[in-house]
DSSP file (Angstrom, degrees, kcal/mol; ACC not computed):
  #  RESIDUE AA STRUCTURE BP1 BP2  ACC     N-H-->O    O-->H-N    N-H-->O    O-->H-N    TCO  KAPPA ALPHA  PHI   PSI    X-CA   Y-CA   Z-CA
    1    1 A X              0   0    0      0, 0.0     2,-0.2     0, 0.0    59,-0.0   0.000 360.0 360.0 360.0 151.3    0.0    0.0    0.0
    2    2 A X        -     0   0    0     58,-0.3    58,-0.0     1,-0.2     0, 0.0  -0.368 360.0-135.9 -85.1 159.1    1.4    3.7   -0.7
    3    3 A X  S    S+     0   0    0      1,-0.2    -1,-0.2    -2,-0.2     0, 0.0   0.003 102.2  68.7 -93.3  46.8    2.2    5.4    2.6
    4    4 A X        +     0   0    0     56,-0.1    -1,-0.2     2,-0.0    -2,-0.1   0.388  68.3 135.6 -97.0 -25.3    0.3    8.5    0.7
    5    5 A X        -     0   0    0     57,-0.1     2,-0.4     1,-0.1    56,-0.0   0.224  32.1-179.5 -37.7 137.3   -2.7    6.9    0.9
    6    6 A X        -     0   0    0     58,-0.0    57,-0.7     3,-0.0     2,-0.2  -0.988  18.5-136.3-126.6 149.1   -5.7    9.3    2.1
    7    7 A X     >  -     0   0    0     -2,-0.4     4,-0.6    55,-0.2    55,-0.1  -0.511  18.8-120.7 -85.0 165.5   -9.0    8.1    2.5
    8    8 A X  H  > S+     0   0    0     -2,-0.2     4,-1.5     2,-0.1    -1,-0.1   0.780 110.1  58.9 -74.6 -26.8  -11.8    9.6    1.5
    9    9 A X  H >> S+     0   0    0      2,-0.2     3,-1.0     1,-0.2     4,-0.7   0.975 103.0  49.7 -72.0 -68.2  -13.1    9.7    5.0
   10   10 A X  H 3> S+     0   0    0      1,-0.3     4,-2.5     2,-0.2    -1,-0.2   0.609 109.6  54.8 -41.4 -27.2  -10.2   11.8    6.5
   11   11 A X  H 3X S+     0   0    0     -4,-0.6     4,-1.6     2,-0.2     5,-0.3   0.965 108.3  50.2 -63.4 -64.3  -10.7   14.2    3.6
   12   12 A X  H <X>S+     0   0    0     -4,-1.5     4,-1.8    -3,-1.0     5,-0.8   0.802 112.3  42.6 -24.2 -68.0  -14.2   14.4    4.7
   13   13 A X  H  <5S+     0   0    0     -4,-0.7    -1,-0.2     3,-0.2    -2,-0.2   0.695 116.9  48.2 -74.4 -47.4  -13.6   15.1    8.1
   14   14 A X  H  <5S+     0   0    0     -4,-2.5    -2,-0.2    -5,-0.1    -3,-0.2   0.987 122.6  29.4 -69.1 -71.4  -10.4   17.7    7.3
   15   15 A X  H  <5S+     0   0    0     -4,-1.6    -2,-0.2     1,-0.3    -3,-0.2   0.549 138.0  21.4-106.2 -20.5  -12.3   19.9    4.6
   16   16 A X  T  <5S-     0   0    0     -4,-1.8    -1,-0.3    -5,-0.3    -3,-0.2   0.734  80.9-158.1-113.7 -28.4  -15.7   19.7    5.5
   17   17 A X      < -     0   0    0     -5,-0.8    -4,-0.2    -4,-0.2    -3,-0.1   0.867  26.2-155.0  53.4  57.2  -15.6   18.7    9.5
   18   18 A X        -     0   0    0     -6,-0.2     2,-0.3     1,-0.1     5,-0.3   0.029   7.9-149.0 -60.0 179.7  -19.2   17.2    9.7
   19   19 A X        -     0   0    0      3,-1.1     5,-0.1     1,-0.1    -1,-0.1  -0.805  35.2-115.1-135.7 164.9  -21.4   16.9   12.7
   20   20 A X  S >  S+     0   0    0     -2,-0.3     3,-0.9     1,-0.1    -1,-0.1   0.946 126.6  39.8 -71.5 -74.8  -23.9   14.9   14.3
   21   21 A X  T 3  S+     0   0    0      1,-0.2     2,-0.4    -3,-0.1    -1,-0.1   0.864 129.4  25.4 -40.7 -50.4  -26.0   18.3   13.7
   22   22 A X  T 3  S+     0   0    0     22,-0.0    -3,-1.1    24,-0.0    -1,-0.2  -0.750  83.5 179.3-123.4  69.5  -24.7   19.4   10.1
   23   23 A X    <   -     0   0    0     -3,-0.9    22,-0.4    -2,-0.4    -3,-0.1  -0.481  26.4-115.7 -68.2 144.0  -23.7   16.2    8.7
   24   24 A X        -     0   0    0     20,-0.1     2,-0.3    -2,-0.1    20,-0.2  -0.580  27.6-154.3 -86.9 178.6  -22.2   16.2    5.0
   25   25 A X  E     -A   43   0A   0     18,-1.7    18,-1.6    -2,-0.0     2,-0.8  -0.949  15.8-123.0-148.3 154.0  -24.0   14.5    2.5
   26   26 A X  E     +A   42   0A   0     -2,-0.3    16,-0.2    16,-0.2     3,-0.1  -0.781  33.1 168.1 -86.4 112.9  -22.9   12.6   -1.3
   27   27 A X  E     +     0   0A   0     14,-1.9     2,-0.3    -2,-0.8    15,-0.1   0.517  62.8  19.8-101.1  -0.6  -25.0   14.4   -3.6
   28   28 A X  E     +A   41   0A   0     13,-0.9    13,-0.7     2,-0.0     2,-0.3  -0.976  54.9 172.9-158.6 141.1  -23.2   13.0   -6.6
   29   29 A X  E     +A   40   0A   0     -2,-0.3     2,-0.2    11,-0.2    11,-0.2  -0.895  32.3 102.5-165.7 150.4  -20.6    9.8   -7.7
   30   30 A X  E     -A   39   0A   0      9,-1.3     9,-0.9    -2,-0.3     2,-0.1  -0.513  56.7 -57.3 140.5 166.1  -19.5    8.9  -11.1
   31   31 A X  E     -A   38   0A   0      7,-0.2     2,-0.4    -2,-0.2     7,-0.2  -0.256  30.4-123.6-118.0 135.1  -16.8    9.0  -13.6
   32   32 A X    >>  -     0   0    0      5,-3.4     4,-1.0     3,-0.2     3,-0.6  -0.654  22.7-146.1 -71.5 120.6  -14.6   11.5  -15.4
   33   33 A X  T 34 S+     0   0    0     -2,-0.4    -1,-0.1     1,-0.2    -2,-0.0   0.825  92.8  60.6 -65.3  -7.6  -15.0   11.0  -19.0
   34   34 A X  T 34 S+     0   0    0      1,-0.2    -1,-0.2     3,-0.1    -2,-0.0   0.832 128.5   3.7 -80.0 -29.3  -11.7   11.8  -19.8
   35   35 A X  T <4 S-     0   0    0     -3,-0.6    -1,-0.2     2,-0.1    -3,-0.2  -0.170  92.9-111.8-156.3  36.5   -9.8    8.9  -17.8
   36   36 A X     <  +     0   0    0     -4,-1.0    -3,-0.1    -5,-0.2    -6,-0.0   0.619  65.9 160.2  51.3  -3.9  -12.7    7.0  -16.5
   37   37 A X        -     0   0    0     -5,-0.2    -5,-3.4    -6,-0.2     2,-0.5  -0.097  37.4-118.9 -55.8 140.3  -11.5    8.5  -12.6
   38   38 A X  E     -AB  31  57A   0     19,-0.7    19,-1.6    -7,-0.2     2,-0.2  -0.885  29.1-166.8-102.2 145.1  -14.1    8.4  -10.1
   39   39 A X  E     -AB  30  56A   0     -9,-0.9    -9,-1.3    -2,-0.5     2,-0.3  -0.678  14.2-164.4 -98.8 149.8  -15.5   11.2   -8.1
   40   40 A X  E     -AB  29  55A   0     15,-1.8    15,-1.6    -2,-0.2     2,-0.3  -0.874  13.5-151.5-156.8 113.1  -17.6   11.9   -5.2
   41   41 A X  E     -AB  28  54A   0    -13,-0.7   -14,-1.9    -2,-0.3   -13,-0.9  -0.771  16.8-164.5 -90.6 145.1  -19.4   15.6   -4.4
   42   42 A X  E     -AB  26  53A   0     11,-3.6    11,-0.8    -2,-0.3     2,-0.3  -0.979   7.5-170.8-120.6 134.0  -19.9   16.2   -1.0
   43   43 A X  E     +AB  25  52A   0    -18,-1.6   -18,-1.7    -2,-0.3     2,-0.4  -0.961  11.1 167.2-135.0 152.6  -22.2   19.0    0.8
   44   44 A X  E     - B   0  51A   0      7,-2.6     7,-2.3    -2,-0.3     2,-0.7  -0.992  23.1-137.6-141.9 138.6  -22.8   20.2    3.9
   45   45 A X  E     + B   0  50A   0    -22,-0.4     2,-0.3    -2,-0.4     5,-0.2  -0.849  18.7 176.6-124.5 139.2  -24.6   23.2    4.9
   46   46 A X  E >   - B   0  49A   0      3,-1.1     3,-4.8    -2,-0.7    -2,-0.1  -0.785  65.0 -15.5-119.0 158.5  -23.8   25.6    7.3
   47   47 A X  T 3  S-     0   0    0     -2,-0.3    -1,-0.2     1,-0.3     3,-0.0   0.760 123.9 -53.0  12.2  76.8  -25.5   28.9    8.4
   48   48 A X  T 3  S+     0   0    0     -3,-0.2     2,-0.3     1,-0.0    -1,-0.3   0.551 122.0  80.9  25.8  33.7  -27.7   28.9    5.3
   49   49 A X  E <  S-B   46   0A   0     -3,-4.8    -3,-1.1    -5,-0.1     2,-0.3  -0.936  74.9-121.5-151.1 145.9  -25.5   28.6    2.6
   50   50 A X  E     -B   45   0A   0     -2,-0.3     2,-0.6    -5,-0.2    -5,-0.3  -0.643   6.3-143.4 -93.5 123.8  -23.9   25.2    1.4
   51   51 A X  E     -B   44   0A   0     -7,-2.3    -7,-2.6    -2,-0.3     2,-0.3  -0.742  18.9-160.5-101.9 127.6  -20.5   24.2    1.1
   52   52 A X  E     +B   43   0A   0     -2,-0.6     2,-0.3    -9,-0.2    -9,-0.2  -0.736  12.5 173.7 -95.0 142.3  -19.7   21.9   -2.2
   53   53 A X  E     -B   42   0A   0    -11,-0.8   -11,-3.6    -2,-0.3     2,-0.3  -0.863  18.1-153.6-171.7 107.3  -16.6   19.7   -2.5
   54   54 A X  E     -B   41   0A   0     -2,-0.3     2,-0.3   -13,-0.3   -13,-0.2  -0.803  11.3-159.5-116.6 136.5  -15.6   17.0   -5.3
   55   55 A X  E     -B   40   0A   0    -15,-1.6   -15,-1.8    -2,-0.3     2,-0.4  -0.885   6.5-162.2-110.4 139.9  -13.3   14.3   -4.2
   56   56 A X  E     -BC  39  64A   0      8,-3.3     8,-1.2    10,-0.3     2,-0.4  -0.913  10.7-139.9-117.0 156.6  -11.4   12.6   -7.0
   57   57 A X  E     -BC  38  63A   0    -19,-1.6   -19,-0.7    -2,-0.4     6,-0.3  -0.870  17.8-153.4-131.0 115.5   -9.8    9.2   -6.5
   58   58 A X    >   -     0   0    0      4,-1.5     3,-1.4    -2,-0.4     9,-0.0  -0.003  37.3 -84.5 -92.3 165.4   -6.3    8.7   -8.1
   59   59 A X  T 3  S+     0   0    0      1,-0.3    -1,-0.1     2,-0.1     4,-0.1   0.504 122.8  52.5 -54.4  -6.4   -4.8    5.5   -9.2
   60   60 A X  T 3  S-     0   0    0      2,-0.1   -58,-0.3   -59,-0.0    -1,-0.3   0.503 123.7 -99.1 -96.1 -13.2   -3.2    4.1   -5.8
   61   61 A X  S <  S+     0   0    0     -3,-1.4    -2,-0.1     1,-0.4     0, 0.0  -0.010  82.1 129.7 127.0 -24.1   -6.7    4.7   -4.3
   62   62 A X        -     0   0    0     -5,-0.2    -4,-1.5     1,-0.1    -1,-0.4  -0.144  51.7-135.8 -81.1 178.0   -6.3    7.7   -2.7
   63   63 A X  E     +C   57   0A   0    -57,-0.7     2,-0.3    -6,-0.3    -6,-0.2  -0.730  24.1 177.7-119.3 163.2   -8.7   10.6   -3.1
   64   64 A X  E     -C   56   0A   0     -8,-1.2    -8,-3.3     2,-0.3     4,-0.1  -0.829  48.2-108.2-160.4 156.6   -7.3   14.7   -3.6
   65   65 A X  S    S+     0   0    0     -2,-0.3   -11,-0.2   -10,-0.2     2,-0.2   0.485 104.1  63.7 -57.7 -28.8   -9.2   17.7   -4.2
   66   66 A X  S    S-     0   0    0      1,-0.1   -10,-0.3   -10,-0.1    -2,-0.3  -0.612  89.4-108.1-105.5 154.6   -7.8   17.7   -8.0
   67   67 A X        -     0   0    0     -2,-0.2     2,-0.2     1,-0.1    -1,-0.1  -0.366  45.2 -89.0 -77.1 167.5   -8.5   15.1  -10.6
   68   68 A X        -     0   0    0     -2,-0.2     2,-0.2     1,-0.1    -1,-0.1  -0.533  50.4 -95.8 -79.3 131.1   -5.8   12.8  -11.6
   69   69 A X        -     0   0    0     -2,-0.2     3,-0.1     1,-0.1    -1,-0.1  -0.481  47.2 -94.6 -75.2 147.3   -3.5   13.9  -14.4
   70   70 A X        -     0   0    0     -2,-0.2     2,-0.7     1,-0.1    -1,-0.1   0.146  38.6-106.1 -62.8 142.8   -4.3   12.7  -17.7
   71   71 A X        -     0   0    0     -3,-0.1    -1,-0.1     2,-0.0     3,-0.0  -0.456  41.3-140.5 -74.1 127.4   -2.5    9.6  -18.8
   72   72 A X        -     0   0    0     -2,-0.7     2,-0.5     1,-0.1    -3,-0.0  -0.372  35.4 -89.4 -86.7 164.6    0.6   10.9  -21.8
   73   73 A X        -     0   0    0      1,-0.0    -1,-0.1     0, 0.0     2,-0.1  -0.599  50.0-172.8 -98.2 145.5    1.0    8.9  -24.5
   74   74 A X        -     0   0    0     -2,-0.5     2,-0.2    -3,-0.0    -1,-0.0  -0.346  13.6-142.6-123.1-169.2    3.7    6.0  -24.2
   75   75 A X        -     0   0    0     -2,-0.1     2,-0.3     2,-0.0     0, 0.0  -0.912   8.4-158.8-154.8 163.8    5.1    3.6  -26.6
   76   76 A X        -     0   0    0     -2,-0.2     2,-0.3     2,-0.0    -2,-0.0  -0.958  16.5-138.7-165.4 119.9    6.0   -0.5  -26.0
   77   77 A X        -     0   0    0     -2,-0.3     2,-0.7     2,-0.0    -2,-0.0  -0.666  22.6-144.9 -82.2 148.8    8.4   -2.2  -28.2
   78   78 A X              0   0    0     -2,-0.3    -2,-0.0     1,-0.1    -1,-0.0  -0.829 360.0 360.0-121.3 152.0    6.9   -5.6  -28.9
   79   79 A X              0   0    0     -2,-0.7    -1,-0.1     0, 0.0    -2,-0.0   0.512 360.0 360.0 -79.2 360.0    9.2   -8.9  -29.3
């Protein structure tokens, strides 16, 4: 496993800090077309106005605030 790894939960819990009271909530999942990545928006609202937050989740598993950079194009000699 990479020692980078973040969960998605910790993420949760740093940028958004839910509560019993103001819990966040998944209003969205589903795929970037561009490199198939998955995503998950998250909202939570505080003092009447809602904070929005898309998680992307990169190839070693972990999730970032940014999508995953796009895969370059590579080349394979074959035998």
């Amino acid at each position: 496993m990479n020692s980078n790894y973040i969960s998605l939960r910790s993420l949760v819990d740093k940028w958004l800090a839910p509560t019993r009271l103001m819990p966040a909530r998944v209003t969205q999942v589903g795929r970037l077309l561009a490199n198939r990545a998955r995503y998950v928006r998250l909202e939570r609202h505080t003092s009447g106005e809602a904070i929005t937050i898309i998680f992307f989740r990169h190839d070693d598993g972990s999730w970032f605030v940014f999508p995953p950079a796009p895969a370059g194009p590579s080349m394979c000699a074959g035998y």
